[in-house]
N, C-alpha and C positions, 0 to 999 in steps of 0.2 A: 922657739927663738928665746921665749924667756928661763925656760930651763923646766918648765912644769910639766908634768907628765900628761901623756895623750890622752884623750878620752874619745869615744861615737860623736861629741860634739863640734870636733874637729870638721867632721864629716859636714856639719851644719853650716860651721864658717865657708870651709872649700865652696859650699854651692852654691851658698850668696856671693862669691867675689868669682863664680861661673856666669852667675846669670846679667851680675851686673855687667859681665866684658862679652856677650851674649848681646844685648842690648845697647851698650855704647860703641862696642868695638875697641876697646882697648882696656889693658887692665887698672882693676880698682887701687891695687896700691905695687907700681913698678918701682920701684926701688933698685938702683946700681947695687947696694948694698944691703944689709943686715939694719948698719944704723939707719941711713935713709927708709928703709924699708919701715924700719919702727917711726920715725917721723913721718912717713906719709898716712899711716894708721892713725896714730895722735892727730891729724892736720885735721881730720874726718872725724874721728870719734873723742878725743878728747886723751888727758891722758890717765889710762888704768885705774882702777881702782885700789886703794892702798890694801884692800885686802887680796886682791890681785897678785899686786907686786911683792909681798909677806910670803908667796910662798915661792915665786921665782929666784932660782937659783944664779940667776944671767944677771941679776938686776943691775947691779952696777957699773956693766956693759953700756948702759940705758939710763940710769938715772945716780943723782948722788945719795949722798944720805939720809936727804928730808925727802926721797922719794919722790926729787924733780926733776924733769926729762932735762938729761947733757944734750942741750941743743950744737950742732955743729953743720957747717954748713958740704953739700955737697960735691962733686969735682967740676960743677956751672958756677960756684959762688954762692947756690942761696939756701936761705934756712927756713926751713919749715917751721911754722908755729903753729901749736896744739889746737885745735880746734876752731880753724878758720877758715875751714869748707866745709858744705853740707853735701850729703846724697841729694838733696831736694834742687839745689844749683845744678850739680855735675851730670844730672841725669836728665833732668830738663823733661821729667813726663808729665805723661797727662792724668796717669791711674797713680792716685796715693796712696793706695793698698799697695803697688808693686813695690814703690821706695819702702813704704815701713814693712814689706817683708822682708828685705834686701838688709835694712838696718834693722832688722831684730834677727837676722842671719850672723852679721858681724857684731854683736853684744862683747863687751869682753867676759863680761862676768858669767862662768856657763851654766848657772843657774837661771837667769834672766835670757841667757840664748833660746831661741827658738827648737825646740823637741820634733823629730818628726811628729809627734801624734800631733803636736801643738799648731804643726806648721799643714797637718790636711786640713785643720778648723778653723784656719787664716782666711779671711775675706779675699784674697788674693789667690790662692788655690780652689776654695769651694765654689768660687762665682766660675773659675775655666771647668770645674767639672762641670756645675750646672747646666753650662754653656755647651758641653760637650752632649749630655745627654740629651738636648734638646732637639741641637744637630741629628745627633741616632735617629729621635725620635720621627723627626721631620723626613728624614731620609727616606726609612722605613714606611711609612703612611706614602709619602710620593712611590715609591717603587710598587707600591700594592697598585697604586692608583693607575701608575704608569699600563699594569702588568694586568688588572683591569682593563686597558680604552674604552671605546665605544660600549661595547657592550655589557658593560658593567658586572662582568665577571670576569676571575682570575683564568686564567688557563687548564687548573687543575679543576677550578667547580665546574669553566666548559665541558670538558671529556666525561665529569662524573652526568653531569645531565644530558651529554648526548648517550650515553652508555644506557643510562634510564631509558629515553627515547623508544632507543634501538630494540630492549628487549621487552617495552611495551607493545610494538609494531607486530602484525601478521609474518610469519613468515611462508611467505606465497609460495617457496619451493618445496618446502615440506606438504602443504596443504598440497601441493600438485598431485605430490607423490602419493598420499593418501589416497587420493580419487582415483588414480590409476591402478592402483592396488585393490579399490572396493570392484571397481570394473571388472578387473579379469576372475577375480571373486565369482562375481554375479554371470557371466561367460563362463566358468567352469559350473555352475549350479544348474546355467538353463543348458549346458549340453545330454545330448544321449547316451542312457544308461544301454549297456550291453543286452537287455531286453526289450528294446526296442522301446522304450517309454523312457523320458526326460522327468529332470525335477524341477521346480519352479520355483524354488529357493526357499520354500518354508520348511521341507523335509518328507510333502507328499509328490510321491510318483504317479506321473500323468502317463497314461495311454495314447500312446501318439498312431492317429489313426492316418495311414496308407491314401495320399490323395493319386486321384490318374496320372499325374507331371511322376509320382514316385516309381512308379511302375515305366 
C-alpha cells in the first residue's frame, strides 16, 4: 500500500489481522478503501514511523510533506483519527499475552515485528503448547489406565503372562501318551519268544514252564 517492497514479514502482519477477525468475528482494519484502509490502521496503531514513511514510494497518497496523515473523511461522513483505539478496547479479552501478540503481529516497523522464531518464544504460543502437551500427556496415562481396568494390567502384559502360565502347566495329553507308549513297550518285552520262553524286560530269557490248563 505504501509502495515498499514485500518481505516474510508480511506474512507476520497477514496472521495477526487472521487471528484477530478469528477471535472477534470481523476484520481488524475493513476499510471501503486504500485511504480509509490506511486511516483505520493509524486509528489503532498510530501513525508510521518517519523512517517508515522515507522509504514508501505511495507516501503522498497518505500523508503531506511533514509526513502528516491527509486525514479525509469517508462515504458515512467520518474521519478517523490516529491513534484513538486500542487492541486492548476492541478485543475485550481476558489473556494479555494474546492482545500483545496480536499487536506485536501488526508493528509497522519490521524490525520490531514479531519473527516467527520470536513469535514460538511468545508467552502466548509457548503457554498453548505447554498446554497441549499436558493434554498428550494426561490422555496417554488415562488410556493405559483405561486399557489396564481392574486388573491392573494392559492387555498385552495379560496375554504375555497367561502365555507364561500355559507353558509352565503339565501337559496332561502328552504325558498320557507317554504312559501308553511305555505300556505296549513293556507288553511287547513280557510276551513269548519263538522258544517257548518270554523276557521280562531286563534282557534275560525266562523258561516258561508248561502248566496242565497248557496242555
Amino acid at each position: 500500500m505504501l509502495g515498499i517492497p514485500y518481505t516474510a514479514s508480511i506474512d507476520v502482519w497477514s496472521f495477526g489481522c487472521i487471528l484477530y477477525e478469528l477471535y472477534v468475528g470481523y476484520p481488524l482494519f475493513p476499510g471501503e478503501d486504500e485511504k480509509e484502509h490506511m486511516a483505520l490502521m493509524m486509528e489503532i496503531k498510530g501513525v508510521p514511523p518517519r523512517s517508515v514513511l522515507a522509504r514508501a514510494t505511495r507516501r503522498k497518497v497518505f500523508f503531506d510533506d511533514d509526513y502528516q496523515p491527509i486525514l479525509v473523511p469517508n462515504s458515512k461522513g467520518k474521519v478517523r483519527i490516529p491513534q484513538t483505539k486500542s487492541l486492548t478496547t476492541l478485543m475485550s479479552c481476558s489473556d494479555p499475552d494474546f492482545v500483545d501478540f496480536i499487536d506485536k503481529c501488526v508493528e509497522w516497523k519490521t524490525d520490531n515485528r514479531l519473527t516467527p522464531e520470536a513469535a514460538f518464544q511468545h508467552p502466548f504460543i509457548s503457554k498453548a503448547v505447554n498446554e497441549l502437551k499436558c493434554l498428550r500427556t494426561a490422555g496417554g496415562t488415562s488410556s493405559v489406565a483405561a486399557e489396564r481396568g481392574e486388573g491392573g494390567r494392559t492387555s498385552k502384559e495379560g496375554s504375555e503372562a497367561a502365555a507364561t502360565v500355559k507353558s509352565s502347566q503339565p501337559n496332561h495329553k502328552t504325558e498320557h501318551s507317554a504312559q501308553q507308549n511305555l505300556k505296549q513297550t513293556a507288553h511287547h518285552n513280557n510276551s513269548k519268544n519263538n522258544n517257548g520262553s518270554y523276557s521280562n524286560g531286563s534282557g534275560t530269557s525266562v523258561v516258561h514252564i508248561p502248566s496242565h490248563q497248557d496242555k
